[in-house]
C-alpha positions as CSV (number, residue, x, y, z in Angstrom):
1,X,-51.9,36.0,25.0
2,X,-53.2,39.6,25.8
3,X,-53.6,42.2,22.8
4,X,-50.3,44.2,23.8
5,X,-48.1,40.9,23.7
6,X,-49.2,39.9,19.8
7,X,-48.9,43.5,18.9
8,X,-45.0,43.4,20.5
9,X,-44.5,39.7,18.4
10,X,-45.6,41.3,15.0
11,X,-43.7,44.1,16.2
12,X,-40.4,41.5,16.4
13,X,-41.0,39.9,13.6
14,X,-41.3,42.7,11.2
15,X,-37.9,43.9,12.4
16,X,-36.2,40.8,12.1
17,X,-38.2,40.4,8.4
18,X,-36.6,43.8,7.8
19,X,-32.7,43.0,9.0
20,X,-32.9,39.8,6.7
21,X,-34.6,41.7,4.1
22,X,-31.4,44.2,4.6
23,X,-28.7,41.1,4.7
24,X,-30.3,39.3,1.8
25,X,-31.1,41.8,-0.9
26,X,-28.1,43.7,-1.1
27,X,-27.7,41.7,-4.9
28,X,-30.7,42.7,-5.4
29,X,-29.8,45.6,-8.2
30,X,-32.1,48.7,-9.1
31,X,-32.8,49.3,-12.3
32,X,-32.2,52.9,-14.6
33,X,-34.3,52.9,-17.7
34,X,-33.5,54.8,-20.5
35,X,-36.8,55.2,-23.0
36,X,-35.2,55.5,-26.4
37,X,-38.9,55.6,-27.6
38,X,-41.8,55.7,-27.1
39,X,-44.9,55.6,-29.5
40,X,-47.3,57.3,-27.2
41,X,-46.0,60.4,-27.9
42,X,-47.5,60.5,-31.1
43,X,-43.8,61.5,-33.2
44,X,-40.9,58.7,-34.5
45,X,-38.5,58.5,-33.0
46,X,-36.0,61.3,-34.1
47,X,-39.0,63.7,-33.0
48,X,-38.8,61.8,-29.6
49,X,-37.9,64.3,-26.9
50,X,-35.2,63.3,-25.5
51,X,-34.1,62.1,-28.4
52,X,-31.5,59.1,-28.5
53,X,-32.6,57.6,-32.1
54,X,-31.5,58.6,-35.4
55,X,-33.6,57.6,-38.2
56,X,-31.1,56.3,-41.0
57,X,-32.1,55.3,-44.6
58,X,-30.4,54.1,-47.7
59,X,-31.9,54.1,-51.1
60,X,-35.5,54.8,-49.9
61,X,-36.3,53.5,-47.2
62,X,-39.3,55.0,-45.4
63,X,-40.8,56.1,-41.8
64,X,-44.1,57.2,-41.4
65,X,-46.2,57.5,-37.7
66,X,-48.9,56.0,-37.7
67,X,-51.6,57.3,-35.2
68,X,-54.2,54.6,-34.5
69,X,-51.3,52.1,-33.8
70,X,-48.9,54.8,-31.8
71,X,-46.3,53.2,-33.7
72,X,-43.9,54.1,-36.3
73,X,-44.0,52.4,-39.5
74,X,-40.4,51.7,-40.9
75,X,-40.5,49.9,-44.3
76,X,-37.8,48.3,-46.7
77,X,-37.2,46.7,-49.9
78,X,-34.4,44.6,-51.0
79,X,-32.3,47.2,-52.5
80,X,-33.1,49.3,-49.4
81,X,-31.4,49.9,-45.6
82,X,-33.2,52.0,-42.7
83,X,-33.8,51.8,-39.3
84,X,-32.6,53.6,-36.2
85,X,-29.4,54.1,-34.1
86,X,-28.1,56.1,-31.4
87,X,-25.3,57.4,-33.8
88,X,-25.6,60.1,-36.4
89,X,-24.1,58.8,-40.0
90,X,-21.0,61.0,-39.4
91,X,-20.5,58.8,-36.1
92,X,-21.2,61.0,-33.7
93,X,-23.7,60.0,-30.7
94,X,-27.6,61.2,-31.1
95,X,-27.4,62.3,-27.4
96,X,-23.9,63.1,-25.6
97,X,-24.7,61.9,-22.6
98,X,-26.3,58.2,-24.1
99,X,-24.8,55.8,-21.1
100,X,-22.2,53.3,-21.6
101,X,-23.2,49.8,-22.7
102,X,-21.1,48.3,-19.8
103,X,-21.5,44.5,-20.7
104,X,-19.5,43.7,-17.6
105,X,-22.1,45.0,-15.4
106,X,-24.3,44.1,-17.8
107,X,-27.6,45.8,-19.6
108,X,-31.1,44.9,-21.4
109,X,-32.2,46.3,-24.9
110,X,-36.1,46.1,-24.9
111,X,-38.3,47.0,-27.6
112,X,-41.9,45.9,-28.6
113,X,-42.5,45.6,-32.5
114,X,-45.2,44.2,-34.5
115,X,-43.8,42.7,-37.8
116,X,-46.4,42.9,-40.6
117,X,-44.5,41.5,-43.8
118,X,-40.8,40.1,-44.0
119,X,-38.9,38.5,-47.0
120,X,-35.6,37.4,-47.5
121,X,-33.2,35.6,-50.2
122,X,-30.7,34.3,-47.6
123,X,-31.8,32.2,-44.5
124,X,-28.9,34.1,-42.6
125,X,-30.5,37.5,-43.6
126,X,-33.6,39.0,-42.0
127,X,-35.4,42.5,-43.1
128,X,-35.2,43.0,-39.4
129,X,-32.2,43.1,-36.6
130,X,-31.3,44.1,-33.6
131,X,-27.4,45.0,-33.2
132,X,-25.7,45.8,-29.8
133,X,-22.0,47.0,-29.5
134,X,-21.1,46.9,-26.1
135,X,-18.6,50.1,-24.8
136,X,-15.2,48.0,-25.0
137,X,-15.6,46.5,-28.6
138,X,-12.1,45.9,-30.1
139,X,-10.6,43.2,-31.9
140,X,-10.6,40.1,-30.1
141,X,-13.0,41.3,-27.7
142,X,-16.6,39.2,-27.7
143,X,-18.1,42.4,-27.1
144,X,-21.3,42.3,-30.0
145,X,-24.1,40.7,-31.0
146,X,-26.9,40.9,-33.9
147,X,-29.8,39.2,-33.7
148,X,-31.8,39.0,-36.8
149,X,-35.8,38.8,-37.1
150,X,-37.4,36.4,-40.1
151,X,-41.2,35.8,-40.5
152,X,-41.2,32.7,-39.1
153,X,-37.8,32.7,-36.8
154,X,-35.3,34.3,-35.5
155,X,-31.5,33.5,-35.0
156,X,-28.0,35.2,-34.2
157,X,-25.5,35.8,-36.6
158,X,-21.9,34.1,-35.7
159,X,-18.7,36.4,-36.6
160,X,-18.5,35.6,-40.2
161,X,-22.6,36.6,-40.7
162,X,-24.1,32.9,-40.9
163,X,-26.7,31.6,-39.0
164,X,-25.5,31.4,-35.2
165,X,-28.2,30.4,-32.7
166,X,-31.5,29.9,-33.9
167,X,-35.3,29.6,-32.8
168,X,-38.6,29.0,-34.7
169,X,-40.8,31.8,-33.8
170,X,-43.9,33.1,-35.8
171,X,-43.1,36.9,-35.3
172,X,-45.3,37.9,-38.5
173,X,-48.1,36.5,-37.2
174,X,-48.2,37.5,-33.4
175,X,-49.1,40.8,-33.9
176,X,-47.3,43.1,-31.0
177,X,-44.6,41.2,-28.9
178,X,-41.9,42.8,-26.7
179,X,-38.5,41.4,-27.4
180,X,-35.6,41.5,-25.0
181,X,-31.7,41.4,-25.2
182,X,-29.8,40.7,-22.5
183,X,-26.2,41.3,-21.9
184,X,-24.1,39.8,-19.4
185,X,-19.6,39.4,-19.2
186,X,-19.1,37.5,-22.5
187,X,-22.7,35.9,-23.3
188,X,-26.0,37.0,-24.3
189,X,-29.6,35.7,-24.3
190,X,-32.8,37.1,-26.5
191,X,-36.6,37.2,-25.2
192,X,-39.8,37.3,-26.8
193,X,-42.6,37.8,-24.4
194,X,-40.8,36.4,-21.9
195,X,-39.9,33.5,-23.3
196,X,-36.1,32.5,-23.5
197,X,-35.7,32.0,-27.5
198,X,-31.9,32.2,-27.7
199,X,-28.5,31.9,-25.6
200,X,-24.7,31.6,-26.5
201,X,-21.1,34.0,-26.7
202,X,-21.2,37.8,-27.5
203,X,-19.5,37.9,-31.3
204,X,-16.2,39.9,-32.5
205,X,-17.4,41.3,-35.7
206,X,-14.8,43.6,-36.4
207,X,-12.7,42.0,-39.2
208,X,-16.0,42.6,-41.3
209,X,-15.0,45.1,-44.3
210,X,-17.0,47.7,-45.0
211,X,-15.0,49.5,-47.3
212,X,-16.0,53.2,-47.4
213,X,-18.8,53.3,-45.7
214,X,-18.5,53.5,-41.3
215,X,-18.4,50.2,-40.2
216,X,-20.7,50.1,-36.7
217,X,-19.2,47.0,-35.6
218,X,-16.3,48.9,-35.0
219,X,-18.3,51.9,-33.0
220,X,-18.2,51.1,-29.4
221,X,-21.8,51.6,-27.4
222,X,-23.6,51.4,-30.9
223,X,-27.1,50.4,-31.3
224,X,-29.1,49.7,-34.3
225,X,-32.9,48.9,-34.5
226,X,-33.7,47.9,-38.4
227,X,-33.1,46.6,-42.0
228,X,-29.2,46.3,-42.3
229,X,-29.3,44.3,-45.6
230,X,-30.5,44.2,-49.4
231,X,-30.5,40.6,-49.2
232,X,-34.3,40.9,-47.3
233,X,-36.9,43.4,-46.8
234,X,-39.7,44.1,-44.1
235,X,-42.5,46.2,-42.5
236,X,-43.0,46.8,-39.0
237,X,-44.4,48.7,-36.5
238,X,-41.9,50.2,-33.9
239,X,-43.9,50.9,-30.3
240,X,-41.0,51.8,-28.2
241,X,-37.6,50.5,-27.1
242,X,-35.8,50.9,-23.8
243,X,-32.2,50.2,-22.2
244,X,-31.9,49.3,-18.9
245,X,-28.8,49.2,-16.5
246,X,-28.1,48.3,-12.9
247,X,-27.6,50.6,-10.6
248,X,-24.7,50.9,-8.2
249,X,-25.4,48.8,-5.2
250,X,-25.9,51.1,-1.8
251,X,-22.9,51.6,0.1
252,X,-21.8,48.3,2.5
253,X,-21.4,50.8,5.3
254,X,-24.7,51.9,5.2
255,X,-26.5,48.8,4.6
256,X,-24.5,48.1,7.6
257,X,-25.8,51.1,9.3
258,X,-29.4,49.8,8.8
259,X,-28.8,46.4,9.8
260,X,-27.1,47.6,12.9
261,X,-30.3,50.1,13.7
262,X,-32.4,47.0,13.1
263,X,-31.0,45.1,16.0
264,X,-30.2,48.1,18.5
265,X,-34.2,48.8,17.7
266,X,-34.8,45.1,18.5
267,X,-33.0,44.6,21.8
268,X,-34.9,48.0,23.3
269,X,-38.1,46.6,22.5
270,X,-36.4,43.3,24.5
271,X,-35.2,40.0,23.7
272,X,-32.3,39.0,21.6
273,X,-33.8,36.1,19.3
274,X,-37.3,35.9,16.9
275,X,-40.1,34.6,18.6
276,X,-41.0,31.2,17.6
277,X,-44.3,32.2,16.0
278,X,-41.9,34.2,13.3
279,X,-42.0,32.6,9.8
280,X,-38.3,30.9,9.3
281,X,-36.4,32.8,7.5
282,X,-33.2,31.5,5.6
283,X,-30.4,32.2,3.2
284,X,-32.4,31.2,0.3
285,X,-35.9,32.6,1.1
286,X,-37.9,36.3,2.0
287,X,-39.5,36.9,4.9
288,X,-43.3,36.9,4.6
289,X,-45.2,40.1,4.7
């Protein structure tokens, strides 16, 4: 086979690698990710530019940066709350234009934290949690969840605030680990370092009482990174956090368009099928590069 003909088969097969690359990743989503910190830039995270965090303490609690770790420090006692959220106390959000957390289409809450001391007096309380209010939360609607952080576990609390789902993991002792929420229709799973830890139903926590304080179960697109009880404290290091959404698949039309270009491209070079040297390519595979 002279040089010209293998250059014209590579030629084929990279366009045909390309249609089916068109056909078969059009569920592939894109990704937007929102940093709602980020330690590297030596300031916590109200200080963040933009920011999207508001730092929030009850009865003490404290924030400090810490330099050498590019971390903040957020520490807690048991008669103390802090922690962060993208909400000011008067309910308002940090940054107008904070995106929807559209559990329908779905969304991540990453954040990597090293946990240096917890405590606790109940097993369904932890001096650190995670809470996510998805953007239709109402009553009836399994819209939320909270996942609470122990020394030695971790575990999701069910609609009355007991012990839902629940893993052994030795956060205190790990050092740095990057935790992950996703969100997804009515269900939820939690990462750590990749590892799948827990799964189960988003929660309704609305008919929780919070008497005159603002109850941010009830505060659609609410997030909260922190200690939400005086039944534990903790001390951590906060690195950063992120949110991450889909993006809007690319229009059918066009995808169409390309597919279309693909094979008018094809049959000028000649020849309507793959040659047989081309790697097989099927519904469930990628072409090889």
């Amino acid at each position: 086979m002279s040089t010209k003909q293998v250059s014209r088969m590579r030629l084929k097969c990279l366009i045909f690698g390309w249609i089916a690359t068109m056909l078969l990743g059009v569920s592939d989503a894109n990704a937007s990710i929102l940093t709602l910190y980020d330690g590297s830039s030596g300031v916590t995270p109200a200080g963040f530019t933009p920011q999207q965090l508001n730092f929030f303490s009850v009865a003490g609690g404290t924030e400090t940066y810490r330099p050498a770790e590019q971390a903040t420090e957020l520490q807690t006692t048991t008669v103390q709350y802090a922690g962060y959220s993208n909400f000011t106390p008067a309910g308002a959000l940090v940054n107008a234009n904070f995106p929807l957390l559209d559990r329908l289409a779905g969304y991540q809450i990453k954040f990597t934290m090293n946990l240096l001391e917890e405590s606790h007096t109940s097993d369904s309380r932890a001096g650190f949690s995670l809470l996510a209010v998805s953007s239709d939360a109402a009553a009836g609607a399994l819209a939320s969840i909270e996942i609470g952080i122990q020394g030695d576990r971790i575990f999701s609390q069910e609609t009355g605030f007991t012990t839902g789902e629940s893993a052994a993991f030795d956060a205190q002792s790990k050092g740095y680990v990057d935790y992950e929420l996703d969100v997804k229709g009515s269900t939820y799973s939690f990462k750590a370092d990749g590892a799948q830890l827990l799964t189960g139903s988003l929660r309704d926590y609305t008919s929780w009482d919070s008497g005159p304080l603002p109850d941010p179960y009830e505060i659609p697109n609410f997030i909260f990174f922190g200690d939400n009880t005086t039944s534990a404290a903790a001390t951590i290091y906060f690195k950063s956090a992120h949110l991450v959404q889909p993006v809007p698949e690319p229009d059918s039309i066009a995808i169409l368009s390309l597919c279309l270009g693909g094979v008018l491209l094809y049959r000028v070079i000649q020849g309507r099928r793959p040659p047989a040297s081309c790697p097989q390519i099927s519904a469930g595979s990628r072409p090889l590069h």
